[in-house]
Backbone as CSV, one residue per row, in Angstrom:
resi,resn,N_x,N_y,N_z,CA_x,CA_y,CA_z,C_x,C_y,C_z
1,UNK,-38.129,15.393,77.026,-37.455,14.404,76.183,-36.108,14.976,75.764
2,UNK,-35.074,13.735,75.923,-34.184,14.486,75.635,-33.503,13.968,74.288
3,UNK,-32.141,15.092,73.730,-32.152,14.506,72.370,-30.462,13.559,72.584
4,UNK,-30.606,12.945,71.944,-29.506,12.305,71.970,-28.153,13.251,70.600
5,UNK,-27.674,13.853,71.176,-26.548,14.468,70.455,-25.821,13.778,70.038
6,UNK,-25.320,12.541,70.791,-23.968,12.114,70.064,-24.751,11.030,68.870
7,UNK,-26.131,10.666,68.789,-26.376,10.089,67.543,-26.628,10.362,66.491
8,UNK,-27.059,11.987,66.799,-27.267,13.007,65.678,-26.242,12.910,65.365
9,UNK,-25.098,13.472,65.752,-23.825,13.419,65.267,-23.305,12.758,64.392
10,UNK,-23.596,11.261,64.624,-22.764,9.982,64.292,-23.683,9.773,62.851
11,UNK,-25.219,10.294,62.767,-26.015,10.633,61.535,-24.976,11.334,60.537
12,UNK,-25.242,12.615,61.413,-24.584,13.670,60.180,-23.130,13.280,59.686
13,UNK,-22.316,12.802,60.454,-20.975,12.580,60.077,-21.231,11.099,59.110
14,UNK,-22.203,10.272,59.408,-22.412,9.265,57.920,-22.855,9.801,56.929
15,UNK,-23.739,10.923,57.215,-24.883,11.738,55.908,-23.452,12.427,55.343
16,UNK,-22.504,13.033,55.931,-20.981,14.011,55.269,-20.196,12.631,54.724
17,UNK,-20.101,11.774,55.160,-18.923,10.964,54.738,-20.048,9.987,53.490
18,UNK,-20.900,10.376,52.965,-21.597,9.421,52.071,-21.286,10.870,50.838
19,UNK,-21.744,11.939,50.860,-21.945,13.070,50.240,-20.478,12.963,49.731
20,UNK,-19.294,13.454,51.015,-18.107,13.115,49.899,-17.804,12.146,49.647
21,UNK,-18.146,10.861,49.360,-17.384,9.996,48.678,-18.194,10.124,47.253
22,UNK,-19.570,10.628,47.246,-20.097,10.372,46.065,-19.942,11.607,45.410
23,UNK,-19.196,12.923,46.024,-18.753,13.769,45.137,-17.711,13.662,44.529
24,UNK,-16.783,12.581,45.239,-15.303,11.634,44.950,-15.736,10.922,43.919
25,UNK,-16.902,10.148,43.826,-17.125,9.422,42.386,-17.121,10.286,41.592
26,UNK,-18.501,11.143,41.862,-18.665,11.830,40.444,-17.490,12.707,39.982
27,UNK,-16.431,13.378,40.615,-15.678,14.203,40.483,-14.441,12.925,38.826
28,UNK,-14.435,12.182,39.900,-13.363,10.802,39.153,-14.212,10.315,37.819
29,UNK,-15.305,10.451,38.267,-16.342,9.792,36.690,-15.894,11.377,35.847
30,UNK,-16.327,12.183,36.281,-15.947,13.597,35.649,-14.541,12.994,34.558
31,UNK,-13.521,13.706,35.565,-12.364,13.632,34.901,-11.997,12.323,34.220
32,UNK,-12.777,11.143,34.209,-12.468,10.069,33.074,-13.076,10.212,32.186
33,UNK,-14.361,11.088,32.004,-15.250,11.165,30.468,-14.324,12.438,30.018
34,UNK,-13.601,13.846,30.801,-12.760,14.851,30.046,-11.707,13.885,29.608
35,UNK,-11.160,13.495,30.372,-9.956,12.808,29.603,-10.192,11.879,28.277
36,UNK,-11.370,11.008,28.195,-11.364,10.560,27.245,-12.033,11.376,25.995
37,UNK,-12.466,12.072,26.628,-12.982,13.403,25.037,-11.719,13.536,25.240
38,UNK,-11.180,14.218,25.475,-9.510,15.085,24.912,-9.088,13.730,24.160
39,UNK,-8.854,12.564,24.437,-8.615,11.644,23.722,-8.916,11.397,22.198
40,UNK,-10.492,11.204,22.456,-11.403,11.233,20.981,-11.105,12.293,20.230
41,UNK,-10.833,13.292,20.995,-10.492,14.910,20.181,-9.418,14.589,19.323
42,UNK,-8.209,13.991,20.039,-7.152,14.193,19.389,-7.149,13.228,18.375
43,UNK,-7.705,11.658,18.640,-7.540,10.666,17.580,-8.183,11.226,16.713
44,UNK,-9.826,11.392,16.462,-9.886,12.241,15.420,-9.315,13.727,14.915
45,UNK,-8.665,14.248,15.675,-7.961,15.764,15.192,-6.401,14.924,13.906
46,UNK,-6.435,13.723,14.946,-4.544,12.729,14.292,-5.122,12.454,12.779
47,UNK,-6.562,11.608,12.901,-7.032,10.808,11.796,-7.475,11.834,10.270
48,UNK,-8.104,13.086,11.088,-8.262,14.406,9.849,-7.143,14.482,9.869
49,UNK,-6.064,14.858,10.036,-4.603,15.219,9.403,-4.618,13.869,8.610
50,UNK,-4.077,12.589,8.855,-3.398,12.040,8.320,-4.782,11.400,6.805
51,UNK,-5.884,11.795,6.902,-6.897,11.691,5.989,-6.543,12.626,4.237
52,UNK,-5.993,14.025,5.327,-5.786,14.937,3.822,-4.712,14.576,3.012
53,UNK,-3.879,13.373,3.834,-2.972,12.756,2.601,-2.775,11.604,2.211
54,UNK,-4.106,11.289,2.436,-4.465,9.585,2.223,-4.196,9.298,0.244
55,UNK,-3.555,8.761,-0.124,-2.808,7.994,-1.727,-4.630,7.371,-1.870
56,UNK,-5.039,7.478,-3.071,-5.536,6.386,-3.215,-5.133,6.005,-4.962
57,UNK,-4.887,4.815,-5.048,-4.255,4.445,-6.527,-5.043,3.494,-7.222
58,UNK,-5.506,3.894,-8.419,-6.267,3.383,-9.891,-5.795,2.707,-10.558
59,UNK,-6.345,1.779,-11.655,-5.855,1.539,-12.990,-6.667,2.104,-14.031
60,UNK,-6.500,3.131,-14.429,-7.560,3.654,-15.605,-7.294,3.118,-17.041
61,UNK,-8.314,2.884,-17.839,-8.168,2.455,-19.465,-7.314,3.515,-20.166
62,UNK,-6.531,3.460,-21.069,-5.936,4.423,-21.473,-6.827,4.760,-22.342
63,UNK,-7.493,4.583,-23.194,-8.861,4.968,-24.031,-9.664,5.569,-23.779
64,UNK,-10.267,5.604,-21.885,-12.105,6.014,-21.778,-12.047,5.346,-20.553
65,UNK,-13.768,5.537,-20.625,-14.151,4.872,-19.154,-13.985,3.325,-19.351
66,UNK,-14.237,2.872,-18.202,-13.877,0.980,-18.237,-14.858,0.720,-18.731
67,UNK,-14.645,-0.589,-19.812,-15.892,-1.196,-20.640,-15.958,-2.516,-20.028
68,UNK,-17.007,-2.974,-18.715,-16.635,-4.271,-18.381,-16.492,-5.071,-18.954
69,UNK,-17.001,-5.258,-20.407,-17.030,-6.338,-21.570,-15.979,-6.181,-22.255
70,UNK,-15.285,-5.769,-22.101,-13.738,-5.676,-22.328,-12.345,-5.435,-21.765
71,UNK,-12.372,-6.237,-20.437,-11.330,-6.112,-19.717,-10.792,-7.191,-20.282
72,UNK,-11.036,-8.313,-21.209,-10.168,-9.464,-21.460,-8.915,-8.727,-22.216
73,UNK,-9.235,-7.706,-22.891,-8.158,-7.218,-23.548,-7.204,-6.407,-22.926
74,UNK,-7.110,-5.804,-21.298,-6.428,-5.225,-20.481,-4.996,-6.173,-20.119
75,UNK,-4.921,-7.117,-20.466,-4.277,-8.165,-19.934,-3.304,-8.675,-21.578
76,UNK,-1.882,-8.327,-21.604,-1.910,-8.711,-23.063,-0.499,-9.716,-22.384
77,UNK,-0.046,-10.769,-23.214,1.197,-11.537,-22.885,1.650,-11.851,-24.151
78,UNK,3.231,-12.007,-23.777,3.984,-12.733,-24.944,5.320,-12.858,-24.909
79,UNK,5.724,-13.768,-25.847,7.045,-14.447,-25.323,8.459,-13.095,-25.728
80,UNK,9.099,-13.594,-24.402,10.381,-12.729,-24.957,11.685,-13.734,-25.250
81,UNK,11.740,-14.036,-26.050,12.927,-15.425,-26.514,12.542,-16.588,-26.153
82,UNK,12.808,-17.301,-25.228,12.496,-18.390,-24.507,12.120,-18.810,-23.620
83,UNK,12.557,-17.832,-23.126,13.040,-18.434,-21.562,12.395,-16.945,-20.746
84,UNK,11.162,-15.999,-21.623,10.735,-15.088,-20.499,9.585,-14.551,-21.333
85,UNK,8.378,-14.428,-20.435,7.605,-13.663,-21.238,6.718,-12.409,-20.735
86,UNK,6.293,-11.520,-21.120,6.096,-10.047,-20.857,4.897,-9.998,-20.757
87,UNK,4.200,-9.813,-19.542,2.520,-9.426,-19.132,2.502,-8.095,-19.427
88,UNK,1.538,-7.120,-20.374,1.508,-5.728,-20.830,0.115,-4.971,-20.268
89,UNK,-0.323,-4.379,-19.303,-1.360,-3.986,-18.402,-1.646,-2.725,-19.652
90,UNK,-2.671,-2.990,-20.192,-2.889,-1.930,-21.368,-3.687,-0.614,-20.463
91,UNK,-3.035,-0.552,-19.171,-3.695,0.465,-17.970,-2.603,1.511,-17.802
92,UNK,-3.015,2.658,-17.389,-2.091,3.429,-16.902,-2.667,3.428,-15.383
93,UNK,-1.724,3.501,-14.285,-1.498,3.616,-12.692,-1.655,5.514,-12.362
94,UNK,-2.807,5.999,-11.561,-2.807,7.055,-11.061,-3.204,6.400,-9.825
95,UNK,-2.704,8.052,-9.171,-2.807,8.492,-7.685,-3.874,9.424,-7.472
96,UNK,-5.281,9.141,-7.234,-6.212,10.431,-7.295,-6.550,10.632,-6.186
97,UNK,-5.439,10.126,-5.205,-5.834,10.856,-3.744,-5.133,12.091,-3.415
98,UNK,-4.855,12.579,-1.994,-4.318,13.825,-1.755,-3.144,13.451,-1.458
99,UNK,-2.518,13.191,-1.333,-1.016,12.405,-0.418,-0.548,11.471,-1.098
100,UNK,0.541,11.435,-1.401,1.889,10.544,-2.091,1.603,9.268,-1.762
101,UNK,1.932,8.474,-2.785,2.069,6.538,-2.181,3.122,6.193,-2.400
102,UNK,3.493,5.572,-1.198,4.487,5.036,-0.780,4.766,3.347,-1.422
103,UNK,6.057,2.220,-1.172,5.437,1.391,-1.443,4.887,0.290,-2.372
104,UNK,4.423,1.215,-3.449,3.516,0.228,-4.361,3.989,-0.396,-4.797
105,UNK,3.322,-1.499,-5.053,3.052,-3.166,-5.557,2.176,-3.401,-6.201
106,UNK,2.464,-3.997,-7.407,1.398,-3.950,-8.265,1.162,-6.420,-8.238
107,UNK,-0.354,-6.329,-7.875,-0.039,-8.289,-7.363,-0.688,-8.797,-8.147
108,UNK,-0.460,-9.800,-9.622,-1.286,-10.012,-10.326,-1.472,-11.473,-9.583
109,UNK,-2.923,-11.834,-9.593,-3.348,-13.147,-9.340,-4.357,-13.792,-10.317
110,UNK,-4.195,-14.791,-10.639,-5.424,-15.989,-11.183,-5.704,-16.870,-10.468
111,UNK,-6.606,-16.534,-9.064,-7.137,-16.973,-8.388,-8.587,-18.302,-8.817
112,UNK,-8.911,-18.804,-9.896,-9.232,-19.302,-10.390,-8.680,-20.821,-10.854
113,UNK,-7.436,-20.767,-11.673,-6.456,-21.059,-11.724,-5.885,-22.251,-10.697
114,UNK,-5.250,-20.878,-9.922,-4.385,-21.552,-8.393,-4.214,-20.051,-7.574
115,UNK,-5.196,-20.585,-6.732,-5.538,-19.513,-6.023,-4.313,-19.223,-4.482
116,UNK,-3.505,-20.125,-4.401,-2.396,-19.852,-3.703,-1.393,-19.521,-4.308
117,UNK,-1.121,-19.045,-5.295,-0.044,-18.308,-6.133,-0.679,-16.623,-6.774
118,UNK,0.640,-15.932,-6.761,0.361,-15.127,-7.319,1.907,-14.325,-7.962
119,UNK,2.133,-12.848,-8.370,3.295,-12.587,-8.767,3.114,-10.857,-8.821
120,UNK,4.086,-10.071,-7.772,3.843,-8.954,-7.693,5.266,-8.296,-8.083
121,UNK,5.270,-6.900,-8.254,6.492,-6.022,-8.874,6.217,-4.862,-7.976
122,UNK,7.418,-4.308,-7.655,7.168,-2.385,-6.908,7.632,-1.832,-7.283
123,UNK,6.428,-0.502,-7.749,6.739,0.286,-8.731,6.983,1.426,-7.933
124,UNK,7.466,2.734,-8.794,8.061,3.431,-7.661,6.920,4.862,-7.053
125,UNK,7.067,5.359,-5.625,6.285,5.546,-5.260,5.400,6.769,-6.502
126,UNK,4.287,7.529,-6.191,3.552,8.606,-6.964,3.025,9.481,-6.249
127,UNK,3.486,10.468,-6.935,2.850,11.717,-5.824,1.293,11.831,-5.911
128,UNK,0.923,12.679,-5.345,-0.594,13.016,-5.109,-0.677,13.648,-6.877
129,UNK,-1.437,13.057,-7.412,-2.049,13.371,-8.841,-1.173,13.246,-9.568
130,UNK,-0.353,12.077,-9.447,0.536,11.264,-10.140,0.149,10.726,-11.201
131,UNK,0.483,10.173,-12.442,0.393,9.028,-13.022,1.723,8.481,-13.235
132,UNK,1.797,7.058,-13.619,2.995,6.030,-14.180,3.006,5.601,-15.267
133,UNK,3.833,5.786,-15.939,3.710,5.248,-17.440,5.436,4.610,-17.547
134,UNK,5.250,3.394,-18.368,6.258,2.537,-18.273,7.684,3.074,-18.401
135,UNK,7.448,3.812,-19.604,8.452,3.972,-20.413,9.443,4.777,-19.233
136,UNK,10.541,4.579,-19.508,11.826,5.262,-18.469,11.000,5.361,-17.248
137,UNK,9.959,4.789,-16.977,9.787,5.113,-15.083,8.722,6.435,-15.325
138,UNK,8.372,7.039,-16.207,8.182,8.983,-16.216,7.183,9.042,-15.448
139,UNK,6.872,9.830,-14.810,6.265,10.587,-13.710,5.380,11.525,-14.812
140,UNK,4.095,11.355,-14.807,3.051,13.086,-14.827,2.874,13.149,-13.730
141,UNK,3.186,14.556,-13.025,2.703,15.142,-12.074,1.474,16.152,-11.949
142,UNK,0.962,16.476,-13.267,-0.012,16.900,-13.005,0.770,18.479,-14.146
143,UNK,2.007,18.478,-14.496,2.556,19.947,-14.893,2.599,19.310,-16.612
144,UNK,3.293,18.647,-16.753,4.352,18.127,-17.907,3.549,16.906,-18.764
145,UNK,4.690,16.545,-19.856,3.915,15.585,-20.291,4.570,14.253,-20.882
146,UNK,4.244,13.825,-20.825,5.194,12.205,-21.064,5.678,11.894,-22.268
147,UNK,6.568,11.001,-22.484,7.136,11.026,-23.756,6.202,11.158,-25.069
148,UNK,6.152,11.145,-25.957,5.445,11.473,-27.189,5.884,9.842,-27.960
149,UNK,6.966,9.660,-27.942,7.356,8.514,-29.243,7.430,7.467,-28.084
150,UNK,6.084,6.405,-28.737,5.944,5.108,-28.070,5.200,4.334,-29.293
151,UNK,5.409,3.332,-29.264,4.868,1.986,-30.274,3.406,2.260,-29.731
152,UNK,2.851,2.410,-29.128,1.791,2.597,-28.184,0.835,4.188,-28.142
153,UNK,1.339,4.689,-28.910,0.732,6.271,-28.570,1.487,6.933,-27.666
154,UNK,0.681,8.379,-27.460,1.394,9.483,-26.552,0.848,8.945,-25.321
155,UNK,1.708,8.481,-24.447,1.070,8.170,-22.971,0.483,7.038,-22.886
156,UNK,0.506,6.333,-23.848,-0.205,4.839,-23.814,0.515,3.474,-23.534
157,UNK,1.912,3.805,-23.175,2.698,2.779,-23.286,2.454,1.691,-22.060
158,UNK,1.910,0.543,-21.454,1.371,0.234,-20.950,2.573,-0.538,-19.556
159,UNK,2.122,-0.880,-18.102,2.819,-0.918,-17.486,3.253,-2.488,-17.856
160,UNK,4.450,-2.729,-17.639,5.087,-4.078,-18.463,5.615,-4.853,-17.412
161,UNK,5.148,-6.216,-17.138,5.672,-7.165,-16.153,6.675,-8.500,-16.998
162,UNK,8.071,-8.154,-16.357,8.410,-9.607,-17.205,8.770,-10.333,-16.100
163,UNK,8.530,-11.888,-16.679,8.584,-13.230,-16.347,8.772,-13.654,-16.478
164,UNK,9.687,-14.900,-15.987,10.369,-15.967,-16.264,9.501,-17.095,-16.766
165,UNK,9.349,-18.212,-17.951,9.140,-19.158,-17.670,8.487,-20.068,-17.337
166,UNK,10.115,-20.181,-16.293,9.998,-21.187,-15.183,9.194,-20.689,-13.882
167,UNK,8.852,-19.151,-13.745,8.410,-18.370,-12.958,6.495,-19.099,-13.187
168,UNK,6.446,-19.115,-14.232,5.087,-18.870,-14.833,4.365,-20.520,-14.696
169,UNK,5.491,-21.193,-15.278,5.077,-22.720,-14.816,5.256,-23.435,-13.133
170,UNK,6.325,-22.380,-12.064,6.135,-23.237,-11.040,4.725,-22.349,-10.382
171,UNK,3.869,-21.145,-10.746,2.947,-21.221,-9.998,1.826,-21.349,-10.277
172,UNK,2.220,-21.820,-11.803,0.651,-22.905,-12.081,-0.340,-21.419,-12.974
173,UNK,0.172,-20.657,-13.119,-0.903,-19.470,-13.965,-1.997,-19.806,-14.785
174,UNK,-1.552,-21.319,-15.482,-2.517,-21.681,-16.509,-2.733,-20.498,-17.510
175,UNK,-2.292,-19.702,-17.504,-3.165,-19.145,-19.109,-2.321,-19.635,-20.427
176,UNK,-3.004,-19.393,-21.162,-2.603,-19.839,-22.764,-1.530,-18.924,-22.851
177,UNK,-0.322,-19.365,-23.302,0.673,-18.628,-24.192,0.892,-18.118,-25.436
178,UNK,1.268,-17.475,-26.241,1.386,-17.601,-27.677,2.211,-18.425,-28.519
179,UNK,1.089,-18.260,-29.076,1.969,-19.916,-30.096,2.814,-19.361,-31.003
180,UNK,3.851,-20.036,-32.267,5.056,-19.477,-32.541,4.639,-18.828,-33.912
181,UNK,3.232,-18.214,-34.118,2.669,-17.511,-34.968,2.121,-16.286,-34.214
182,UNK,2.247,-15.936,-33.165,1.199,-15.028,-32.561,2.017,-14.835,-31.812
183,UNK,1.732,-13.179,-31.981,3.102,-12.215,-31.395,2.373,-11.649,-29.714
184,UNK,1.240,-11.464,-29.803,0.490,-10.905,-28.335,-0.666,-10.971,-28.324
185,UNK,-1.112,-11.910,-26.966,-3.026,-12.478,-26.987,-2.735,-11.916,-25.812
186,UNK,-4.768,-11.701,-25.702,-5.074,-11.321,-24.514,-4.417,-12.485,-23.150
187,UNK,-4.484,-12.345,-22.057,-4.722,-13.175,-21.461,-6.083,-14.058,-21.295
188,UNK,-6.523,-15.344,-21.040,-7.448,-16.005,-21.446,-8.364,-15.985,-19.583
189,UNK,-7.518,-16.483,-19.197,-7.803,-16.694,-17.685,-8.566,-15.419,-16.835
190,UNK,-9.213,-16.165,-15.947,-9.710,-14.700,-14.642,-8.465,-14.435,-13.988
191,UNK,-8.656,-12.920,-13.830,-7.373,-12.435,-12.992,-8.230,-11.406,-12.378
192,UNK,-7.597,-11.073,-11.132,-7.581,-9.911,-10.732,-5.759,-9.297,-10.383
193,UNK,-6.090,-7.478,-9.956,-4.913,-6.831,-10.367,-4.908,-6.193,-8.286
194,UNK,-4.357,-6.557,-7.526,-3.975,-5.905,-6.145,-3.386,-5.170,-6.398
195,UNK,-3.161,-3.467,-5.908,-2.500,-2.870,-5.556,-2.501,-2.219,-4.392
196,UNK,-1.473,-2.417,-3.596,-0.653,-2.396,-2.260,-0.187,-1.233,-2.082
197,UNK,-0.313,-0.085,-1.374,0.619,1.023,-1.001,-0.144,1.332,0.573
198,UNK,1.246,2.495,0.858,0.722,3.430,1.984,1.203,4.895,1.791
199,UNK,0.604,5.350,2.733,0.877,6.906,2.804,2.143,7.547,3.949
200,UNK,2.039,8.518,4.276,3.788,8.910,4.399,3.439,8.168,6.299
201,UNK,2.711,7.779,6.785,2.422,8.061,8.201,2.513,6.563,7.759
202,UNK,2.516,5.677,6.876,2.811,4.015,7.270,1.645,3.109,7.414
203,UNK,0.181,3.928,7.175,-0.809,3.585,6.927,-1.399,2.531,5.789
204,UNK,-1.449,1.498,5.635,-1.463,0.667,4.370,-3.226,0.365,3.955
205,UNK,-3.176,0.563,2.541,-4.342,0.438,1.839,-3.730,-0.227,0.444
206,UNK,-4.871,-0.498,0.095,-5.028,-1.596,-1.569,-6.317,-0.781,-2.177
207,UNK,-6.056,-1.507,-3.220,-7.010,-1.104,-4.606,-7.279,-2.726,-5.400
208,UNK,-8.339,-2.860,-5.616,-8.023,-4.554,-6.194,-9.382,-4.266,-7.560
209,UNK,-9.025,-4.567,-8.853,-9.118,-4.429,-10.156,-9.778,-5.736,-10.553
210,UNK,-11.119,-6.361,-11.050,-10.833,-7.441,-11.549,-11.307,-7.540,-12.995
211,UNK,-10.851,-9.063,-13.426,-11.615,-8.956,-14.956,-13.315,-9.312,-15.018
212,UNK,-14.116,-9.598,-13.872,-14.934,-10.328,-13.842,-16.364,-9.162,-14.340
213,UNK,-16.529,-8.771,-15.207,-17.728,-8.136,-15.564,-18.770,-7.524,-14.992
214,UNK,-19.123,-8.205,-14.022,-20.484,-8.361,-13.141,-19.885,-7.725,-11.840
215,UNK,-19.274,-7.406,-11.696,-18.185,-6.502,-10.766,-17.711,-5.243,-11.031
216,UNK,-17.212,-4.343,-10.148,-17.451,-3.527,-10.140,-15.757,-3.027,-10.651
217,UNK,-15.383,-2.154,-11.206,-13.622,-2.338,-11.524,-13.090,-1.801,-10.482
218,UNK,-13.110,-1.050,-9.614,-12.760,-1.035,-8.745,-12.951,-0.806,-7.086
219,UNK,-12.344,-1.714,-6.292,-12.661,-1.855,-4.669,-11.596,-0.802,-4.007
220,UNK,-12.309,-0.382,-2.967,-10.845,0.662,-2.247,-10.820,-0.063,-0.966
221,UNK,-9.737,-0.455,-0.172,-9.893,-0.529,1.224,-8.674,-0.246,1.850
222,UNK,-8.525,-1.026,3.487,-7.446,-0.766,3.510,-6.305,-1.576,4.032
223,UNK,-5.823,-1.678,4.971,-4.899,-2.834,5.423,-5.100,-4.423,4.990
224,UNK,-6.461,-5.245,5.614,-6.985,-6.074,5.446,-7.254,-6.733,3.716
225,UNK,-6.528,-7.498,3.642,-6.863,-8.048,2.087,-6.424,-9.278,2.513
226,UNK,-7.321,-10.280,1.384,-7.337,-12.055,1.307,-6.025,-12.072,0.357
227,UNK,-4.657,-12.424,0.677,-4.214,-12.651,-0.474,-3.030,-14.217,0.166
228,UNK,-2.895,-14.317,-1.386,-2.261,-15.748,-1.272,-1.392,-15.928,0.121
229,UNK,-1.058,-17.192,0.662,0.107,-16.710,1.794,1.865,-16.464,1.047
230,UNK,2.119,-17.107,0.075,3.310,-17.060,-0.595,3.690,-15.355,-1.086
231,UNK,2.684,-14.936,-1.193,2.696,-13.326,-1.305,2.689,-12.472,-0.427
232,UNK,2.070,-13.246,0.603,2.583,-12.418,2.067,3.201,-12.462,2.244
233,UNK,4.090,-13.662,2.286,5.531,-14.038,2.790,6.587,-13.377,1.733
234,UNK,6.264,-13.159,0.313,7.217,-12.420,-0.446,7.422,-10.635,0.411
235,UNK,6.282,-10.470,0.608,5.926,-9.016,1.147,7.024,-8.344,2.000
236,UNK,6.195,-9.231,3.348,6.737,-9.758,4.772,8.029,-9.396,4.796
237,UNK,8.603,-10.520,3.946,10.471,-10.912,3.450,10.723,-9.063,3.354
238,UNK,10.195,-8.894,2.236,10.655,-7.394,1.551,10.365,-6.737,2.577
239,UNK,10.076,-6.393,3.665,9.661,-5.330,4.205,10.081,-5.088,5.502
240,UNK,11.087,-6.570,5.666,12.076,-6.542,6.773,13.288,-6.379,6.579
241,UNK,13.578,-6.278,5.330,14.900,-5.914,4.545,15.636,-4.370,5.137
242,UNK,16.654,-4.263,5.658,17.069,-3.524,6.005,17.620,-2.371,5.040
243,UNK,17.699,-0.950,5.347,17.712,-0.149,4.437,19.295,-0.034,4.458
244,UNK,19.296,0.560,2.931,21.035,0.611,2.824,21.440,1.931,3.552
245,UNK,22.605,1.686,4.244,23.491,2.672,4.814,23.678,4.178,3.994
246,UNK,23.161,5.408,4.527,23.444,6.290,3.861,24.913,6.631,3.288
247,UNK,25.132,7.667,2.101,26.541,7.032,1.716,27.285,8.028,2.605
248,UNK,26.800,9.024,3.341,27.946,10.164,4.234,28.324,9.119,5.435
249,UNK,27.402,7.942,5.592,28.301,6.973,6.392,28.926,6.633,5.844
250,UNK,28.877,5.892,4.692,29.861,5.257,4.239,31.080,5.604,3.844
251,UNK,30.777,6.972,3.713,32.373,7.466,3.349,32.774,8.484,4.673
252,UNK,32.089,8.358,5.703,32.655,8.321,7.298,33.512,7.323,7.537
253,UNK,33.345,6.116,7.441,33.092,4.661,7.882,34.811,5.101,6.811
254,UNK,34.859,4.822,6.024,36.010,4.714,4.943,37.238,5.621,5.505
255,UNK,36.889,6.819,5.609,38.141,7.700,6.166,38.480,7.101,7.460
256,UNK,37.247,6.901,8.523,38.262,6.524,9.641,39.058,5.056,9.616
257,UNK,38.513,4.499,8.730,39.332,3.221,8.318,40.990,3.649,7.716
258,UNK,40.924,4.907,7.038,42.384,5.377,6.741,42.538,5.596,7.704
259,UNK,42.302,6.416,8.538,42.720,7.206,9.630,43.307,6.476,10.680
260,UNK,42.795,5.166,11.016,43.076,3.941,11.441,44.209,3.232,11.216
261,UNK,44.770,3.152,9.760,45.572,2.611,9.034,46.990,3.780,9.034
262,UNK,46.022,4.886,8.761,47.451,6.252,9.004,48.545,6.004,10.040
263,UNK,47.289,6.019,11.159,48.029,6.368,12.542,48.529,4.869,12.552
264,UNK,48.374,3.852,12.098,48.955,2.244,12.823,50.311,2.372,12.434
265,UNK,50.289,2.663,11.207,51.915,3.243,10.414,52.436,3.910,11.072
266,UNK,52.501,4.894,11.363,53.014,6.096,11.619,53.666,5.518,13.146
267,UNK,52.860,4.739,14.118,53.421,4.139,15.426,54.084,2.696,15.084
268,UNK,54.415,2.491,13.793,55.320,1.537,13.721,56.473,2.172,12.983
């Protein structure tokens, strides 16, 4: 019997050409699971860095711990002449994360009310173990200590929103005002308090505060928040605003404008 060689052959050379292609897979499956670990490595190696300087920002009672049965009094208003009146956050603003906030916005809403309105202010950023206290802007950093002489106590002076009005009546706030005997009432209405920042990498998170009791005082998250659209769009607006020209341009920009003017003279 004889053997047929050239079919053995034509065997083994299918049995070799099956072997490498499936060492060609696995080799290619290989190097797509290394590559994507080195991947995972690095997003989480990116996400621990940019974690140790994650802002996160509070409203603490200036008194103590939060008394939920008494947040109506966190909220104080009252008229300033006529024509403006002053929301007084009887809160002081810390930073008890690791990393600076960028940013902040402080968004009061009475979602209750009129839940498509709201009215926000940006305060200026806080370092890591920051606090804000109204008065002149002052910064605790964690060294020093804040003014002493306030109507309010040492450090108690509370963060102050003023308002127009006409501000107050076109978005429908509804709360009670003071009448022309009564110098400062709580606010009456449900509110809650948004605050908006990010950290130095452009990362955006909130903090949202409410008066509602049965709740918790404060939520942490991060990008994602329900908020009015008129406040997005205030945001939005602000945040496409172009930054002002540094001034070594500007007084670049100025000389060669003489320089311009020198030499036009000088060839006439």
């Amino acid at each position: 019997m004889s053997i047929d060689w050239t079919a053995v052959s034509a065997i083994a050379t299918g049995i070799a050409a099956s072997v490498t292609a499936w060492m060609a897979i696995t080799t290619k499956k290989s190097l797509q699971q290394a590559e994507k670990f080195h991947e995972q490595s690095a997003s989480q190696a990116r996400q621990y860095h940019q974690n140790g300087f994650r802002p996160i920002c509070v409203l603490e009672n200036h008194y103590g711990p939060d008394d939920p049965y008494r947040r109506e009094d966190y909220l104080m208003v009252k008229l300033c002449g006529e024509n403006e009146l002053l929301i007084s956050a009887q809160l002081k603003l810390k930073n008890i994360g690791s990393g600076p906030a960028l940013c902040v916005r402080m968004i009061l809403l009475f979602p209750h009310n009129n839940p498509d309105a709201g009215y926000f202010v940006e305060l200026i950023p806080l370092p890591a173990n920051g606090e804000y206290c109204n008065e002149k802007n002052y910064i605790i950093g964690g060294r020093g200590e804040g003014p002493a002489d306030s109507e309010y106590g040492n450090e108690k002076t509370p963060i102050q929103i003023r308002m127009t009005v006409q501000n107050y009546e076109d978005r429908k706030f509804g709360f009670r005002l003071p009448s022309g005997q009564e110098s400062e009432i709580p606010i009456d209405a449900f509110w809650e308090i948004v605050l908006k920042y990010e950290d130095v990498f452009g990362n955006k998170f909130h903090t949202v505060h409410t008066k509602d009791a049965l709740h918790p005082w404060t939520k942490v998250g991060g990008d994602q928040i329900n908020l009015p659209v008129s406040i997005r769009k205030e945001i939005e607006h602000q945040e496409k605003l172009e930054h002002l020209p540094r001034m070594n341009q500007e007084i670049s920009s100025v000389v060669q404008n003489q320089n311009f003017i020198a030499d036009a003279e000088k060839a006439l």
